[in-house]
N, CA and C atoms as a LAMMPS dump frame, in Angstrom:
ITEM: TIMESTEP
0
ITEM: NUMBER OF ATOMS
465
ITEM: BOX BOUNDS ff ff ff
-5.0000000000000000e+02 5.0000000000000000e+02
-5.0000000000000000e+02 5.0000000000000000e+02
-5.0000000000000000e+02 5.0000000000000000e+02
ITEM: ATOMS id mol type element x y z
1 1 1 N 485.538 253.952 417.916
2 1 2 C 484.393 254.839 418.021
3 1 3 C 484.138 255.154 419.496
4 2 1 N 483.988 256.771 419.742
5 2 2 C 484.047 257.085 421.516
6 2 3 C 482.42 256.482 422.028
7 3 1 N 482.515 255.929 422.86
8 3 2 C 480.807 255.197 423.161
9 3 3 C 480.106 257.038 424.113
10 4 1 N 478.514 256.312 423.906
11 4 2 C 477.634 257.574 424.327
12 4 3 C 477.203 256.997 425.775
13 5 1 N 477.064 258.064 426.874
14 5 2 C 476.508 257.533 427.752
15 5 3 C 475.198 258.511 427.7
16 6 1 N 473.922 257.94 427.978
17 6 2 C 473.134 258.755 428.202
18 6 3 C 472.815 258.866 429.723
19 7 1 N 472.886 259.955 430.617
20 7 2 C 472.608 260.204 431.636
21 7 3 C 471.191 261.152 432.321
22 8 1 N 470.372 260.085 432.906
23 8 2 C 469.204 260.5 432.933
24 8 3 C 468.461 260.693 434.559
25 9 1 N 469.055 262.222 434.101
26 9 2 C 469.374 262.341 436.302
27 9 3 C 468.354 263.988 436.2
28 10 1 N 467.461 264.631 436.711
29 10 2 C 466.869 265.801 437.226
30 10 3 C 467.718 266.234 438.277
31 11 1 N 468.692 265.818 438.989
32 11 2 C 469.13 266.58 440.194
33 11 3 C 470.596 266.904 439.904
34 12 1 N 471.148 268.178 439.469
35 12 2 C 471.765 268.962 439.456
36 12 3 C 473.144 268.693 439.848
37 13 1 N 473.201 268.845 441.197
38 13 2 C 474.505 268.295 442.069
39 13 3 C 475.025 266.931 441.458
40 14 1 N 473.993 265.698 441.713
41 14 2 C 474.501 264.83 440.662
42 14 3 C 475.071 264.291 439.492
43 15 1 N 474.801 265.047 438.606
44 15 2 C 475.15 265.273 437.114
45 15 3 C 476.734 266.382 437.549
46 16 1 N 476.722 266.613 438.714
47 16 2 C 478.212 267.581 438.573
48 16 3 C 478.998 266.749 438.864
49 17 1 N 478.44 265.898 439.924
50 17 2 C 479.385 264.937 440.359
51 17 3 C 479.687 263.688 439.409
52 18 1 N 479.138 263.006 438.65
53 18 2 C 478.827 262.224 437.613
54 18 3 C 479.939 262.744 436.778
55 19 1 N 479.561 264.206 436.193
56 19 2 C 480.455 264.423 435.454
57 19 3 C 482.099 264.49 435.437
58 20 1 N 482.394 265.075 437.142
59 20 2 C 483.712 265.433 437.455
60 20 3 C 484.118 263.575 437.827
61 21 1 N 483.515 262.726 438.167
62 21 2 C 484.326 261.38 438.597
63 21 3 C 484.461 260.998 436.963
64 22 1 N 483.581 260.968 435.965
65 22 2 C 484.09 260.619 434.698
66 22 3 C 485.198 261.2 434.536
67 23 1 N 485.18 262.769 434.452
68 23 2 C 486.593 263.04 434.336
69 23 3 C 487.964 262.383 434.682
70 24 1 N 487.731 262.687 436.354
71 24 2 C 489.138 261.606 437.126
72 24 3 C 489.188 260.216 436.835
73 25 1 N 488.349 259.645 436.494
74 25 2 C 488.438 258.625 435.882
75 25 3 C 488.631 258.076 435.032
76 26 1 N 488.84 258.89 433.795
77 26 2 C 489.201 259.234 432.379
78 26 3 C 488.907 258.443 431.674
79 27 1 N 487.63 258.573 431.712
80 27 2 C 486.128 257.463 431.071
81 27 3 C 486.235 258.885 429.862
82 28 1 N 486.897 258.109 428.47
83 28 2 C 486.406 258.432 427.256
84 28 3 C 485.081 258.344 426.669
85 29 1 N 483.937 259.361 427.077
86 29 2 C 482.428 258.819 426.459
87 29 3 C 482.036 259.989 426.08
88 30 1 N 481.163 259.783 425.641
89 30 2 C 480.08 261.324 424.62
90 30 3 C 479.072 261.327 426.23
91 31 1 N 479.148 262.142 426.844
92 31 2 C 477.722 261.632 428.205
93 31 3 C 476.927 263.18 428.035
94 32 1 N 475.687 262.557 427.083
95 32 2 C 474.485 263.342 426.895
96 32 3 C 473.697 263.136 428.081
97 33 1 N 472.952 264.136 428.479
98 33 2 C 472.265 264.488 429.333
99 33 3 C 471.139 265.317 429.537
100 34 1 N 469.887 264.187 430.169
101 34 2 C 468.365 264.431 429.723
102 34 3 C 468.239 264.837 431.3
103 35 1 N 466.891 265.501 431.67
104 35 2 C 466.74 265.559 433.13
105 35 3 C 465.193 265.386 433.317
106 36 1 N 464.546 264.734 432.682
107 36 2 C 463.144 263.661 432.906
108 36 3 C 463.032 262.332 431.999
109 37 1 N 461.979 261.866 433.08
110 37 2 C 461.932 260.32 431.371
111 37 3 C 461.367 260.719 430.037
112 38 1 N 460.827 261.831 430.022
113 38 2 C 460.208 261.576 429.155
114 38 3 C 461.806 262.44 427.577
115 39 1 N 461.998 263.089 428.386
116 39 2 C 463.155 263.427 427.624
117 39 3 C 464.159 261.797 427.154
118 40 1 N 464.204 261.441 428.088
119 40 2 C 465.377 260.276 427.881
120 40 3 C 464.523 259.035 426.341
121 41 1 N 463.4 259.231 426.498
122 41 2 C 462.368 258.364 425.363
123 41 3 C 462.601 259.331 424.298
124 42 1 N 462.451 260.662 424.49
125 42 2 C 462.41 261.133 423.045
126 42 3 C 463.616 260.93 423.173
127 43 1 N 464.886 261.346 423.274
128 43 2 C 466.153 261.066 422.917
129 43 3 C 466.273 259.553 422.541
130 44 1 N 465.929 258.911 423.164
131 44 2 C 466.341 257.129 422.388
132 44 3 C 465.53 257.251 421.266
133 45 1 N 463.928 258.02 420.839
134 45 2 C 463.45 257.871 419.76
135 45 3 C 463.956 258.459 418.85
136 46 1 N 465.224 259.56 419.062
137 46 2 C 465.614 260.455 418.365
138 46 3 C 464.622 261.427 417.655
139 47 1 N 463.444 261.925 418.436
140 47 2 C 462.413 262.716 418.362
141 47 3 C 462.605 264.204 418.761
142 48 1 N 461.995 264.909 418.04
143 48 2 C 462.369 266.409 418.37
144 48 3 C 463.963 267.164 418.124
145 49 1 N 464.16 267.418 419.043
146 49 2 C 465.771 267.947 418.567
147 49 3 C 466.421 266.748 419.217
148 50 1 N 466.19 265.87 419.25
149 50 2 C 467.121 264.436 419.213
150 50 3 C 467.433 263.706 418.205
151 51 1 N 466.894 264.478 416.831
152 51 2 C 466.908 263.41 415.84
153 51 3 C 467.972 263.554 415.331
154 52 1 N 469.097 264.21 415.597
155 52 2 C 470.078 264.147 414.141
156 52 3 C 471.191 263.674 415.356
157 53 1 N 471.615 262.272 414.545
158 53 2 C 472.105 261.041 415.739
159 53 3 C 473.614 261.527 415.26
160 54 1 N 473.97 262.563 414.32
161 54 2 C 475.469 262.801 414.953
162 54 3 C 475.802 263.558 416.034
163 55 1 N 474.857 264.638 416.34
164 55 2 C 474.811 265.155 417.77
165 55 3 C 474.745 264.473 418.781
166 56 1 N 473.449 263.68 418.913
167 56 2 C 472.657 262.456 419.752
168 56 3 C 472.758 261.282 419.614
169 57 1 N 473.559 260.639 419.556
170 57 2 C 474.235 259.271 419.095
171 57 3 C 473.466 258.145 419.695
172 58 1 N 472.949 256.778 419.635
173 58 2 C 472.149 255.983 420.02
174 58 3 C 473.565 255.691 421.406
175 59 1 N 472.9 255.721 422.444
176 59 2 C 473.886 255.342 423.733
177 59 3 C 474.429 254.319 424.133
178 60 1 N 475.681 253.485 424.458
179 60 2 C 476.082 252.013 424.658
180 60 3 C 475.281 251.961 426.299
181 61 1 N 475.278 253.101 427.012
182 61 2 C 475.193 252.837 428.516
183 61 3 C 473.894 254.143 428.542
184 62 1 N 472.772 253.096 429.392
185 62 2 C 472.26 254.464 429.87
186 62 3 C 471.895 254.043 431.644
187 63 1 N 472.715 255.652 432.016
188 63 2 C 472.547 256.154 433.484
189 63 3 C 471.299 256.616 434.237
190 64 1 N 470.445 255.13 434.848
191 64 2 C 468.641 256.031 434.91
192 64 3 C 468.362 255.871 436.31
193 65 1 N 467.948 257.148 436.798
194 65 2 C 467.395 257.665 438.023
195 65 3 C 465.776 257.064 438.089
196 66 1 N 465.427 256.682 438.773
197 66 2 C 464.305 256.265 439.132
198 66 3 C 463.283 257.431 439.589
199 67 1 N 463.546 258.666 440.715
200 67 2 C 462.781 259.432 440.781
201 67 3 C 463.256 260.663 439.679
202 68 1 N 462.247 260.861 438.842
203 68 2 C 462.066 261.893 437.519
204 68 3 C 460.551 262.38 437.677
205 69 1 N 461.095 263.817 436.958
206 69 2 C 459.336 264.44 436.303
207 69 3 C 459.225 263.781 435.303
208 70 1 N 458.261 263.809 435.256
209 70 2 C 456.74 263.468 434.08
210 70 3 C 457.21 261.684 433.968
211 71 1 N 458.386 261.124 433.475
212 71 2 C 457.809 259.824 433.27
213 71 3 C 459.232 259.357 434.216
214 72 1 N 458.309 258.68 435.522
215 72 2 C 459.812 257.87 436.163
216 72 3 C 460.611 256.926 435.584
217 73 1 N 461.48 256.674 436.273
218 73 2 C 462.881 255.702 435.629
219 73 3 C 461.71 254.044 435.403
220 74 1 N 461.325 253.834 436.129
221 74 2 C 460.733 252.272 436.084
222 74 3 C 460.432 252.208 434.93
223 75 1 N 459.205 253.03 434.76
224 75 2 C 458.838 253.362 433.377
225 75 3 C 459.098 253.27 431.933
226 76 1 N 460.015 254.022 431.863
227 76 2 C 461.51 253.942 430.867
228 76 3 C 462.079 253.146 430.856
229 77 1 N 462.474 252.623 432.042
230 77 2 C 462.894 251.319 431.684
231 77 3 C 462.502 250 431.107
232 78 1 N 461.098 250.39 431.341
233 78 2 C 459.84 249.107 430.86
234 78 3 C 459.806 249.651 428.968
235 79 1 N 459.345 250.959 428.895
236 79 2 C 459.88 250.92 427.506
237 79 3 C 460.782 250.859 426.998
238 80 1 N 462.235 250.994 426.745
239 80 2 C 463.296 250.527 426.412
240 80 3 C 463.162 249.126 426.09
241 81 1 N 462.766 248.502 427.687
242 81 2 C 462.85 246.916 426.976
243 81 3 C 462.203 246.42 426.419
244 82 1 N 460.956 247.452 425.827
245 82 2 C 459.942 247.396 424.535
246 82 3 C 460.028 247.295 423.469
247 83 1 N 461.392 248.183 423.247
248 83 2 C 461.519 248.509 421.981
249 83 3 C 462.762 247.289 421.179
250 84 1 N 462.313 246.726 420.607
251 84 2 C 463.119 245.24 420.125
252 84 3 C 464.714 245.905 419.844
253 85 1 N 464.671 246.924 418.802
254 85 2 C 465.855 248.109 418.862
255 85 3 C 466.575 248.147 419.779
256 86 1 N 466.268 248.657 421.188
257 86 2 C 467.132 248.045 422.356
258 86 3 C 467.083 247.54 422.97
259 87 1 N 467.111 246.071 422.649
260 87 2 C 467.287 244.649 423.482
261 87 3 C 468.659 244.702 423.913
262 88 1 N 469.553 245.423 423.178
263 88 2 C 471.029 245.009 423.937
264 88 3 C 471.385 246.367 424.851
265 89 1 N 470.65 246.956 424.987
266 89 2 C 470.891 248.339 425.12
267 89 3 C 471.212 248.293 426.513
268 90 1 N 472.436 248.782 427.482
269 90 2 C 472.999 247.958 429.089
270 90 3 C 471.938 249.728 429.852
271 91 1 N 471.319 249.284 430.722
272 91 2 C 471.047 249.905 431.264
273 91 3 C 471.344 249.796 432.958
274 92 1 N 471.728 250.64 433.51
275 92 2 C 472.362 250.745 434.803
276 92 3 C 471.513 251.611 435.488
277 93 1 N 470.687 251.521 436.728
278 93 2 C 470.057 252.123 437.785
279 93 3 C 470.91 252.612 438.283
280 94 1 N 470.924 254.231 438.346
281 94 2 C 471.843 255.17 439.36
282 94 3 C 470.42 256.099 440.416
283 95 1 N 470.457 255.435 441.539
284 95 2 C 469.468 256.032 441.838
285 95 3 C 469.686 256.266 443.58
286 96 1 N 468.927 256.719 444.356
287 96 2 C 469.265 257.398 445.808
288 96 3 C 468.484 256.228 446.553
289 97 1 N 467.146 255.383 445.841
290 97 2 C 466.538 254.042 446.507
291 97 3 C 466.935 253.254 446.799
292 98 1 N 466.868 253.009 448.54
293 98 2 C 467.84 251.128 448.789
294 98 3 C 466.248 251.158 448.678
295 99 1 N 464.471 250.813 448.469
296 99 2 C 463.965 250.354 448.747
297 99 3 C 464.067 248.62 447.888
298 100 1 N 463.967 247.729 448.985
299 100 2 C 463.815 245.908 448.059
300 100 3 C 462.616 246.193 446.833
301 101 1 N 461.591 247.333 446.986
302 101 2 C 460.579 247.043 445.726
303 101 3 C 461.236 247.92 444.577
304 102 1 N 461.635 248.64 444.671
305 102 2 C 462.242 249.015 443.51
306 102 3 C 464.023 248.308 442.957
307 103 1 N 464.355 247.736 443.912
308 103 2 C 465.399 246.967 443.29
309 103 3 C 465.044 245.909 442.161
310 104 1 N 463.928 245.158 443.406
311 104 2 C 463.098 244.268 442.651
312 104 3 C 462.625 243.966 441.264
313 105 1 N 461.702 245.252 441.433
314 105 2 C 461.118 245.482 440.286
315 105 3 C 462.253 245.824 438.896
316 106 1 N 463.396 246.58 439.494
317 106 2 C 464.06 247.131 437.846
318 106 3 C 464.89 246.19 437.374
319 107 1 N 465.475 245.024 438.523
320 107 2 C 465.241 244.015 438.065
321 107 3 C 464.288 242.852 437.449
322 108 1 N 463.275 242.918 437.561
323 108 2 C 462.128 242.012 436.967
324 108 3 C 461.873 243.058 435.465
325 109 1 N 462.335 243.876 435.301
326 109 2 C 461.889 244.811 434.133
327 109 3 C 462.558 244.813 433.465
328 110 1 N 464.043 244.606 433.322
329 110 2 C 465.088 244.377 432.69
330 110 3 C 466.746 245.006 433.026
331 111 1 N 466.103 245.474 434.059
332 111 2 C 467.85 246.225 434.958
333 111 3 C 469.127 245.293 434.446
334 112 1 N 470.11 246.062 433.825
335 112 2 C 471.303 245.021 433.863
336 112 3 C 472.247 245.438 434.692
337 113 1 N 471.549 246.582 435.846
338 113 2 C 472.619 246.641 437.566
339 113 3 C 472.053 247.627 437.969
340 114 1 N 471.898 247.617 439.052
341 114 2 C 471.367 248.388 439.933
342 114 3 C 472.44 249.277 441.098
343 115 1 N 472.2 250.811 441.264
344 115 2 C 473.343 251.218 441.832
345 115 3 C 472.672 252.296 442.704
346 116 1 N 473.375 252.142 443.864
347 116 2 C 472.727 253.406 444.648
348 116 3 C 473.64 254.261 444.938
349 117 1 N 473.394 255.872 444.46
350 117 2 C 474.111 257.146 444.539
351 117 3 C 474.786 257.186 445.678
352 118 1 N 476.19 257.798 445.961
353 118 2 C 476.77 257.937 446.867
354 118 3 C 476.743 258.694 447.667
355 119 1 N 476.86 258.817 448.831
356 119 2 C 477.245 260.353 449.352
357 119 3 C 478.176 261.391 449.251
358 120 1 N 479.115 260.848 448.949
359 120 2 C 480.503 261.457 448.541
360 120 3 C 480.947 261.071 447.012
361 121 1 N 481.977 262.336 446.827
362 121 2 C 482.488 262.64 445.366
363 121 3 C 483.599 261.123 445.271
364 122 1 N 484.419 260.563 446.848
365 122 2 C 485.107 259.373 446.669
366 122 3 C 484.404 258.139 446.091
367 123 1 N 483.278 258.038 446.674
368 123 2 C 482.522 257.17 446.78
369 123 3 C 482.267 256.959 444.965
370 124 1 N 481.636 258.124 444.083
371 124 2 C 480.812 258.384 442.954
372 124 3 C 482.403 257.952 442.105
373 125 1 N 483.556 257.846 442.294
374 125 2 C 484.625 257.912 441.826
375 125 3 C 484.593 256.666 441.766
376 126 1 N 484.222 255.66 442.253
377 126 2 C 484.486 254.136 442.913
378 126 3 C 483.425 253.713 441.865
379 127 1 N 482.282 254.209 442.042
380 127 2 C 481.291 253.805 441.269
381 127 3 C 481.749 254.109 439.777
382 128 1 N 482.264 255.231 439.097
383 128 2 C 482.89 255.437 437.959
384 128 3 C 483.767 254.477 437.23
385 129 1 N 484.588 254.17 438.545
386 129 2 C 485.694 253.447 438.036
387 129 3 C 485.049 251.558 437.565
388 130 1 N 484.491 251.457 438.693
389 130 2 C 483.66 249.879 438.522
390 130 3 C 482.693 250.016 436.832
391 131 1 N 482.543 250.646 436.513
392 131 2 C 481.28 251.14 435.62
393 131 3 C 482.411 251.375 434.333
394 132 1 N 483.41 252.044 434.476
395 132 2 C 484.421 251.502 433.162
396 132 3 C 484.907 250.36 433.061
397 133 1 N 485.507 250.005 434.395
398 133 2 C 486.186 248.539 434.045
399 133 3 C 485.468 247.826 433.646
400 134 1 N 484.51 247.314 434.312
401 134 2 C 483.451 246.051 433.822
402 134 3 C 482.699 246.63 432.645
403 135 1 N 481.702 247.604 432.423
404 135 2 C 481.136 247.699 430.754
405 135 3 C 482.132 248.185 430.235
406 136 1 N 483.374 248.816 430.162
407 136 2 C 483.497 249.601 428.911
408 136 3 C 485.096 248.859 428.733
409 137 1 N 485.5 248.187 429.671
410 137 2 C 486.887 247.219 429.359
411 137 3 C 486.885 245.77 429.318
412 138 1 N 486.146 245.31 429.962
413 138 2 C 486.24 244.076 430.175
414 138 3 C 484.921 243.479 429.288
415 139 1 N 483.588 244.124 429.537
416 139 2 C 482.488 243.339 428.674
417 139 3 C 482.461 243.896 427.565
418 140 1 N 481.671 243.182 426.482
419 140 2 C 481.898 243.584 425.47
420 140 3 C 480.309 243.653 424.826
421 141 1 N 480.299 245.426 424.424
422 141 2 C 479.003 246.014 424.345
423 141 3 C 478.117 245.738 423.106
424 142 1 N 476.778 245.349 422.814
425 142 2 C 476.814 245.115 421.532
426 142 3 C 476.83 246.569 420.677
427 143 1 N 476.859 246.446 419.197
428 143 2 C 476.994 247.388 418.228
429 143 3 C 475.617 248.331 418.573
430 144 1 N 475.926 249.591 418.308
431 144 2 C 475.456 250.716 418.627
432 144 3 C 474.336 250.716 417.076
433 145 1 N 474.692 250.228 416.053
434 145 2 C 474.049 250.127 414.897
435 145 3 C 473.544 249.407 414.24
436 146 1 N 471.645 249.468 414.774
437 146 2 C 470.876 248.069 413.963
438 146 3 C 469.786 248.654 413.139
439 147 1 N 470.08 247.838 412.351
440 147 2 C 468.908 247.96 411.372
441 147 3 C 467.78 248.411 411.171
442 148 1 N 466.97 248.264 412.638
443 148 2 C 465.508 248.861 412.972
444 148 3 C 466.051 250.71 413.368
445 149 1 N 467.272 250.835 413.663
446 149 2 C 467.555 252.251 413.454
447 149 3 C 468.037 253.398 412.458
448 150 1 N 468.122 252.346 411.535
449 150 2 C 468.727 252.717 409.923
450 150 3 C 467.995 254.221 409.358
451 151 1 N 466.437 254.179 409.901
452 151 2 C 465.845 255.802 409.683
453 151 3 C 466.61 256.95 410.403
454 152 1 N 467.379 256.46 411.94
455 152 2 C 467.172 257.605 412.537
456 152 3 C 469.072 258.087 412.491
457 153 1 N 469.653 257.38 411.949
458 153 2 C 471.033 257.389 412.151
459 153 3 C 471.417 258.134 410.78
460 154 1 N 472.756 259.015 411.17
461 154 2 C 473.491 259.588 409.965
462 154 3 C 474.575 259.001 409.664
463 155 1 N 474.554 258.45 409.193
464 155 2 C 476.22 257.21 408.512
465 155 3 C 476.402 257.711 407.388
């Protein structure tokens, strides 16, 4: 089964670059793409035109920017780890902040890595490649399909 990445970036250039290092990197994934938090919540709730989960698939990896409109990454991230549904759910900070309080914090909230955007397309390639090997070859992700999601899924 091809895994979903959800990528939850507002800035443009990024998401090009994101997209083209997946490419060269030949990261097999579904990578849906929200551009505020509050989008990235309805999409995990599968709310609105997120609900029909063969389009919108529940995500193994989600890609979260910290500065967003309407609901920032911290945020989202605090709900996610709300929702008992995704307790296993790997979430990765892709964000432009070295600040220590926001490392801090998305760690104390439930960060399972924290990453700061590159400057360069080499650089975002490096980060691609680390981000397949370790989640998508080497660790092993839990199942995309639980029970508390049984309403929102098409099987």
């Amino acid at each position: 089964m091809e895994k979903t990445i959800l990528l939850v970036e507002d800035e443009e250039n990024d998401v090009f670059f994101l997209k083209r290092a997946l490419k060269k990197a030949d990261v097999h994934a579904n990578l849906q793409v929200v551009r505020d938090g509050q989008c990235a919540i309805d999409y995990l709730e599968g709310r609105d035109e997120h609900s029909d989960r063969t389009r919108f698939p529940i995500p193994s990896l989600v890609l979260l920017d910290l500065k967003l409109p309407h609901v920032m990454g911290l945020e989202v991230l605090q709900w996610i780890r709300h929702q008992p549904e995704f307790g296993g759910l790997i979430v990765l900070i892709l964000t432009s902040s070295r600040l220590e309080q926001d490392i801090d914090q998305a760690y104390r909230i439930g960060a399972n890595g924290y990453l700061v955007k590159p400057s360069t397309p080499e650089e975002m390639l490096e980060i691609v490649q680390s981000i397949k090997q370790f989640w998508f070859e080497h660790n092993q992700l839990p199942s995309v399909s639980r029970p508390a999601m049984a309403t929102h899924a098409s099987v």
